[in-house]
N, C-alpha and C positions, 0 to 999 in steps of 0.2 A: 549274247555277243561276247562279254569278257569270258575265260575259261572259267574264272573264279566263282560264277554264278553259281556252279554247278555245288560247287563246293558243300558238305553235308547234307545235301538237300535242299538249300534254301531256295531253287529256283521251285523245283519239285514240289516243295510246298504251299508255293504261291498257285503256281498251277490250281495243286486240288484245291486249294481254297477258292479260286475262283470258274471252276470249273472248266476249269480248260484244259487241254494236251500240252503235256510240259513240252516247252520248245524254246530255242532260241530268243534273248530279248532283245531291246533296243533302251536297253539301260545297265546301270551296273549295280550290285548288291552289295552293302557292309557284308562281309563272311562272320565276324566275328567281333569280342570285345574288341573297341578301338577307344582310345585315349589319346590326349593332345598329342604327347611327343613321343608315342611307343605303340608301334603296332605291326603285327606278324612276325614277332621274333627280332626286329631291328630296331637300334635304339636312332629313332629318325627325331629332327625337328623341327617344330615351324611348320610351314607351310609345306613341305612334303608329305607331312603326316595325311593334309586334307586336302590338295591337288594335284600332286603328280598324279597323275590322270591322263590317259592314252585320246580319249573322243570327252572332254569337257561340253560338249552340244548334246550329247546323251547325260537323260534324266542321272543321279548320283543318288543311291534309294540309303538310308541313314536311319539308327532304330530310336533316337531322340532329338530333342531340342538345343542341347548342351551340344552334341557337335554341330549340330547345323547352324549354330551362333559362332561355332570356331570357324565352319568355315567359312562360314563370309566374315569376318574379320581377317581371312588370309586373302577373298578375294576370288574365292571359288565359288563360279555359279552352277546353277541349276542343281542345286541340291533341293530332295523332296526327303522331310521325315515320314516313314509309314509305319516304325515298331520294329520289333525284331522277328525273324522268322516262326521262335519257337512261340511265340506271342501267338500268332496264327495256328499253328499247330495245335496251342489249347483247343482253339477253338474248334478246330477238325474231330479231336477226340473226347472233346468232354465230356460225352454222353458211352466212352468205350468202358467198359469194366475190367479192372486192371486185378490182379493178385493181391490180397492183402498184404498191404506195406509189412516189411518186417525187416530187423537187421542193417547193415550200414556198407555203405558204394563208396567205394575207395576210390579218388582219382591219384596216382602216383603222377612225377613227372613223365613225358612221354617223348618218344623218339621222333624226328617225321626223317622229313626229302634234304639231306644235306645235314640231319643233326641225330647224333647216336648218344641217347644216356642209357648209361648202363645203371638202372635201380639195384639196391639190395633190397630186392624183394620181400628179403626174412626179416632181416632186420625190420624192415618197414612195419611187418605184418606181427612180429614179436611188440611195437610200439603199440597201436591199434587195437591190437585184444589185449593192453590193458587199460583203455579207457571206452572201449566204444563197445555195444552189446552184439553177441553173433546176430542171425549169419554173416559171413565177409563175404562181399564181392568187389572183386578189383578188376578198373575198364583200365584194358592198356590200349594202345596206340599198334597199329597193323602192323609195324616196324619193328615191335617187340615183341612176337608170336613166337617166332624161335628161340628167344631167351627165354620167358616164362614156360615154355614144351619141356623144357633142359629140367625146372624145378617142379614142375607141376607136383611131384609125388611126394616133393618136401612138405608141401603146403595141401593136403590134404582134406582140411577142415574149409578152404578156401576154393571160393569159385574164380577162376578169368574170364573174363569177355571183352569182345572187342567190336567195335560199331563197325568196322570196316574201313575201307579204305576213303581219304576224306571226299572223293569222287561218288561214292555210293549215295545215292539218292533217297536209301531208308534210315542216313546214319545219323538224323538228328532224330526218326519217329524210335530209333533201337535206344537211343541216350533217353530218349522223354519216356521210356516205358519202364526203363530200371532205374529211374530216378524217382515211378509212383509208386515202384513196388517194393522201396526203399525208405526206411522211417529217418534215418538220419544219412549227412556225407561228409567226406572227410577227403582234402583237397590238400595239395602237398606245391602245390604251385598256383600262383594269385592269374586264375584265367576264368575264361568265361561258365565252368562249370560251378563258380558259387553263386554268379548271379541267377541259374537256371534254377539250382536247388532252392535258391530262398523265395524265386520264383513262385514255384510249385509249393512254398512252404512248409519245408525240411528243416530237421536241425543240422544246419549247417558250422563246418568247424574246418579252420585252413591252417597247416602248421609249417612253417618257414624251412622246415628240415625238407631238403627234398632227400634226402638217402641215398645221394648220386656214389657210385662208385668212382666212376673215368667219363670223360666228356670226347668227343671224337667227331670229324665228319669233316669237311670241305670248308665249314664256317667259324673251327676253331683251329687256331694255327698255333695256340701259347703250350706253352705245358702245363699239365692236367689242372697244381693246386695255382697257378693262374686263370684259368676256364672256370675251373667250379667258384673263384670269389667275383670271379664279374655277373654267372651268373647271379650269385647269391646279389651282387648290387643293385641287377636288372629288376630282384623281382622287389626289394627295397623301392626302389623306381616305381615299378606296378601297385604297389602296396598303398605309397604315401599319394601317387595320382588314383587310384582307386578313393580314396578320405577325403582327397581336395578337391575330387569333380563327381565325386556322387555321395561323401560323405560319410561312405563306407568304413568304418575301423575293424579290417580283417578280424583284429585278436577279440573283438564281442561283437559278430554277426546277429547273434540270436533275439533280436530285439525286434516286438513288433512295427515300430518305427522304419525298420529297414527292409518291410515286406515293402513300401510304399515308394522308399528310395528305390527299388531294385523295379518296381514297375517301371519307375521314370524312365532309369535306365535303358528300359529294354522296352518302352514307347507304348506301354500298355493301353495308354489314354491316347496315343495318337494312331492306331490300326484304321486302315481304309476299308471301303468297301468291295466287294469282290469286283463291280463295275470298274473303281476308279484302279483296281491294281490293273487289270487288263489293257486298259488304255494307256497308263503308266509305260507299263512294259513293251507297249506295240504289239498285243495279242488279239485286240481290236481290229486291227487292218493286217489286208492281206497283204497290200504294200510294205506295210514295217516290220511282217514277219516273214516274208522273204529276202527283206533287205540285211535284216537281223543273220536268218540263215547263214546268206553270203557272207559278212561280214565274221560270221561264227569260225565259217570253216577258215577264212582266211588268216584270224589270229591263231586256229589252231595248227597252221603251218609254220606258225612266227615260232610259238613257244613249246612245239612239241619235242625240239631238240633243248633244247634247253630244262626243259622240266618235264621229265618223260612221262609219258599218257596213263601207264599203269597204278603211279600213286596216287 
């Protein structure tokens, strides 16, 4: 029903988990890390963070306890924790045989819908090989293909890849495959890809530099060395709520103490069953997945101007 379901796969992957034809829900899915007063790039607070919500009478699907405590202290019902997508996804491929891990998966900052960084790639990539062991691969963002096409040749010794676009329904199974085939990752901004690496139990390693050149797009309006310290404030924000609701201390991840935080996080102990996701979702009944349908196409007439269908 919401667009957002679709988002990296996560609806996609409920499906196959519960064997069913991805379709339309009658619920709504966390996309991504969310934290009390910071989520999808907006510095929100209170109770926006966990209500503003279009249909509150549809299930609200959450990947732990910690925000399902926040949100009913804001007042928001019908939340159900289930885990986090890729939680699921383990479980899909556990038994697949991946390439022997080797070498280290670079996430640099990344561009999206409304936001343009321009990375120095080299710089970045001169940083990196001297602390972290070959080979290099760096995931960029769909939005940055044409910029890294420009240097490809500079960086030679170096792979790009990119999951796709965040609509693409393989783009969390492409993120889970180069993360097993990957012995250690190196994260240049505090988001959801250190919780998956430590995860999957990588050496994981995030460093505050993002190597932005110019900041640009619809959502910064200041001039550049204004844009680049707010972000740098933002991700301070992300950083020190990252410590204070998971306990997380970015600068010593490597700890096995934090394989277990990073379950929590990502609902490891709270995954449903395949029965109880389908009924969740209203994949159960043909009344709640026709109604879903309708209700699908109809938002996607609300938001399709606004946030166009192709990214």
């Amino acid at each position: 029903m919401f667009i957002d379901n679709n988002w990296y796969g996560n609806r996609y992957i409920l499906s196959r988990y519960s064997k069913v034809i991805d379709k339309a829900t009658l619920a709504s899915l966390q996309h991504g890390m969310l934290l009390s007063n910071f989520t999808a790039g907006d510095d929100l607070k209170g109770k926006k963070s966990y209500g503003n919500r279009t249909f509150e009478y549809f299930p609200w699907l959450v990947w732990n306890d910690y925000i399902f405590r926040k949100a009913k202290n804001f007042n928001v019902n019908n939340v159900h924790v289930i885990g986090a997508p890729i939680v699921y996804l383990d479980k899909i491929l556990k038994k697949k045989n991946f390439s022997k891990p080797k070498g280290t998966l670079i996430f640099p900052s990344k561009s999206a819908y409304g936001v343009d960084m321009e990375v120095d790639y080299i710089a970045l990539y001169k940083f990196v090989k001297k602390k972290f062991k070959p080979p290099f691969t760096i995931a960029v963002s769909y939005f940055d293909l044409k910029r890294v096409y420009k240097i490809r040749h500079t960086l030679k010794d170096c792979k790009f890849v990119t999951f796709g676009k965040r609509g693409n329904k393989f783009f969390t199974f492409k993120l889970y495959q180069y993360l097993k085939e990957h012995k250690s990752t190196v994260s240049f901004y505090p988001g959801s890809p250190i919780l998956y690496s430590l995860f999957l139990r990588k050496k994981t390693f995030y460093f505050s530099n993002r190597f932005l050149k110019n900041l640009s797009g619809k959502y910064f309006k200041e001039k550049n060395l204004i844009k680049l310290e707010k972000i740098r404030k933002e991700d301070i924000l992300i950083a020190n709520l990252m410590k204070k609701e998971y306990s997380l201390d970015l600068s010593n991840l490597n700890k096995k103490i934090n394989f277990k935080k990073v379950d929590m996080a990502l609902g490891k102990n709270r995954i449903k069953s395949p029965n109880y996701i389908k009924k969740i979702l209203g994949w159960s009944s043909n009344y709640k997945s026709i109604l879903a349908k309708i209700l699908y196409y109809l938002m996607n007439l609300k938001y399709q101007k606004a946030i166009p269908r192709k990214i």
